[in-house]
MITORBA-423521 format. One line per 5 residues: number of its first residue (from 1); for each residue x negated, y, z negated of C-alpha. Coordinates in pm, whole numbers, plus 32768, in hexadecimal, padded with zeros to 4 digits. Layout:
NUM> X:Y:Z; ...
This chain:
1> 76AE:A71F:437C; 7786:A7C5:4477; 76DA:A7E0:45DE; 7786:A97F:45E9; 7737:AA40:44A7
6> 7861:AAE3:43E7; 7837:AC35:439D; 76B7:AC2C:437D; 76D8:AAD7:42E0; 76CB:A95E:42D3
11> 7798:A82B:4270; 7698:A708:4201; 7699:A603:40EF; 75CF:A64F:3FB7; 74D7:A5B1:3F54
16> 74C2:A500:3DFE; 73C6:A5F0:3D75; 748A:A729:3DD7; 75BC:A6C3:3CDB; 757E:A835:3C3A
21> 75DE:A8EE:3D96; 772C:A80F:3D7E; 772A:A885:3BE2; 76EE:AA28:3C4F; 781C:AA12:3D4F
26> 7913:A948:3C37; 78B2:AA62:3B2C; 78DE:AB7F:3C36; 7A43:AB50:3C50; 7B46:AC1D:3BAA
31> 7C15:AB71:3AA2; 7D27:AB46:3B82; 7C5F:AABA:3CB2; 7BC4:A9C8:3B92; 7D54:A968:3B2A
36> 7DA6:A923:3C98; 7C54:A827:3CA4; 7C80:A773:3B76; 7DF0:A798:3B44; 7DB2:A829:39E1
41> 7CF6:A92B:3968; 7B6E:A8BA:391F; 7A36:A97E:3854; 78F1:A9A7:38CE; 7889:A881:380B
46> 7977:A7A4:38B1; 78EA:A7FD:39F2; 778C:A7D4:39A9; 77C6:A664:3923; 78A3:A647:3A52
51> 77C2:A6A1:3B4C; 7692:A5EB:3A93; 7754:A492:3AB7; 7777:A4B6:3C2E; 767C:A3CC:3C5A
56> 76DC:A2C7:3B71; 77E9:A277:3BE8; 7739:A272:3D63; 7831:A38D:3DF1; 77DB:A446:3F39
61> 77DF:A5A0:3F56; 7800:A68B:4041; 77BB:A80F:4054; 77E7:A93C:4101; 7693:A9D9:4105
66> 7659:AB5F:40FB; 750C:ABDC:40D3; 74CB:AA8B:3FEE; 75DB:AA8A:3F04; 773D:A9AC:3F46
71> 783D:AA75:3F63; 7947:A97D:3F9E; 792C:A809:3F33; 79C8:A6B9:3FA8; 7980:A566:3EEE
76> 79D7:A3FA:3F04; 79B9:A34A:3DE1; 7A22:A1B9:3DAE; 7B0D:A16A:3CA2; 7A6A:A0A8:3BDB
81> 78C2:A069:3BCF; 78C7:9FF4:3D35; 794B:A039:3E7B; 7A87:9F36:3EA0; 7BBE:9F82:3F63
86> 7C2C:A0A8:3EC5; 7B87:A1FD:3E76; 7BC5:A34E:3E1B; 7B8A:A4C2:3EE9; 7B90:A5EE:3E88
91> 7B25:A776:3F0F; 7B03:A896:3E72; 7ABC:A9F1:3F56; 7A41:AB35:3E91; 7B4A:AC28:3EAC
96> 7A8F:AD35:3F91; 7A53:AC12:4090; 7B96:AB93:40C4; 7C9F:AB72:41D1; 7B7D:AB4F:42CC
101> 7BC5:A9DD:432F; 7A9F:A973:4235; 7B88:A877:415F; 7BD9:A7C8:42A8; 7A7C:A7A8:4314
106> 7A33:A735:41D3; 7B19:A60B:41C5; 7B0B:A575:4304; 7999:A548:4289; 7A07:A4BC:412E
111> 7AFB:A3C7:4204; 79E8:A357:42F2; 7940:A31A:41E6; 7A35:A24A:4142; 7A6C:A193:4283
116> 790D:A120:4283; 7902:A0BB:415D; 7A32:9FBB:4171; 7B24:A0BB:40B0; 7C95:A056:4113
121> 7D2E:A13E:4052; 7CDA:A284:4001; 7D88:A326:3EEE; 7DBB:A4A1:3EC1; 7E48:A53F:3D75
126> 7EB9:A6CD:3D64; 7FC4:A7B3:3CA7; 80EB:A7E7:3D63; 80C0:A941:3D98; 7F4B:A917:3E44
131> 7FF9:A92F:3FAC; 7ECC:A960:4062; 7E44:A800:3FD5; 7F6D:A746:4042; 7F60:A7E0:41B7
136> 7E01:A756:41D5; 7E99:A625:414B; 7FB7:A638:4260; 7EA3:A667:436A; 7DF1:A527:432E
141> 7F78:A487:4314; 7F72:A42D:4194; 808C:A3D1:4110; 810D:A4A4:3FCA; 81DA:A454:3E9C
146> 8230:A54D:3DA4; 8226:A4D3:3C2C; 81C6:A59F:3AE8; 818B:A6BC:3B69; 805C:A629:3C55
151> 807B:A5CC:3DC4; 7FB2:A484:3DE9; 7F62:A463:3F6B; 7EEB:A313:4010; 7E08:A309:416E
156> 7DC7:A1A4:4222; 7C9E:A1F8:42BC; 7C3B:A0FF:43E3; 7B45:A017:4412; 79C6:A089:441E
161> 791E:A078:4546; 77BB:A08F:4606; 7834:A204:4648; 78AD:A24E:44F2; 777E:A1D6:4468
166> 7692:A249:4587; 7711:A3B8:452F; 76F9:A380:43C1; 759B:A30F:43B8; 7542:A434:44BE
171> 75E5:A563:43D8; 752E:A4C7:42B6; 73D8:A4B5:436C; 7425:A630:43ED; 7498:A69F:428A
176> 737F:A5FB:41BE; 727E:A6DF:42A0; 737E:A81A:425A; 7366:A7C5:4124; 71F3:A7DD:4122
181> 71D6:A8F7:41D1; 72AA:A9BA:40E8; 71DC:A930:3FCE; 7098:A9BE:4082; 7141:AB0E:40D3
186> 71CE:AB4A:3F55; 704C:AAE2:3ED2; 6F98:ABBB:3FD0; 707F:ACF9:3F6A; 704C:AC9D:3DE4
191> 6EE0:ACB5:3E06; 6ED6:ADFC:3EA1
């Protein structure tokens, strides 16, 4: 959760039980937005199944959050079935909402989370084209390599420490009661 909202908004990490708000942003995007994210073109269906393993495979997420729904997405997810050295990121930002700094924001949460979980490296895969995904790359000083059409970018991120984790653990307490306030305000409006 960011301390200054963006544009009426918040950046927290989603809860496991709010997997469908991370779901409704994927299936928002245009095709093209959906090519840049997955570097192919994906269905609905895809999606769904996509966004239903997220906690499977014990990724983090993290959202931009406009009047409850995610319009931009970052997640971490650890190649493989358990955190180890290397994992994966990846961000996605609804068309409307981008070019507003959000994808930055968005990873240097995804690579403090990394770091504090004991990732070392941190492995980012887009087309070639998606320039705006390799400049946030170039701001956290990944390197790129171009191969098959794909630019595969690699952060180190550094060690953890107490104020990594400290201001992990307090943007998760924070968003968890966002979270639940949101969840109150949506039910109180439904049962008017």
């Amino acid at each position: 959760m960011s301390d200054n909202p963006f544009w009426g908004g918040t950046i927290r990490k989603l809860l496991p039980t709010e997997m469908e708000k991370f779901r409704d942003h994927l299936l928002r995007m245009d095709r093209a937005s959906r090519q840049l994210r997955f570097t192919h073109a994906v269905s609905d269906s895809v999606i769904e199944d996509y966004a239903r393993r997220m906690n499977d495979a014990g990724a983090i997420a993290y959202a931009y959050m406009l009047d409850g729904e995610a319009r931009a997405a970052a997640e971490l997810r650890p190649v493989g079935n358990s955190w180890s050295p290397t994992a994966e990121a990846a961000f996605s930002v609804e068309p409307a909402f981008q070019n507003r700094g959000l994808g930055t924001e968005l990873m240097g949460r995804i690579i403090r989370a990394a770091k504090n979980r004991s990732v070392q490296r941190l492995v980012i895969n887009c087309l070639v084209g998606n320039a705006k995904m390799q400049s946030i790359a170039r701001k956290f000083e990944a390197e790129l390599r171009f191969e098959h059409g794909e630019a595969v970018g690699e952060i180190i991120p550094a060690q953890a420490n107490y104020f990594s984790i400290l201001a992990e653990a307090m943007e998760d307490s924070i968003g968890c009661m966002l979270s639940i306030l949101d969840y109150q305000q949506r039910t109180l409006a439904a049962s008017r």
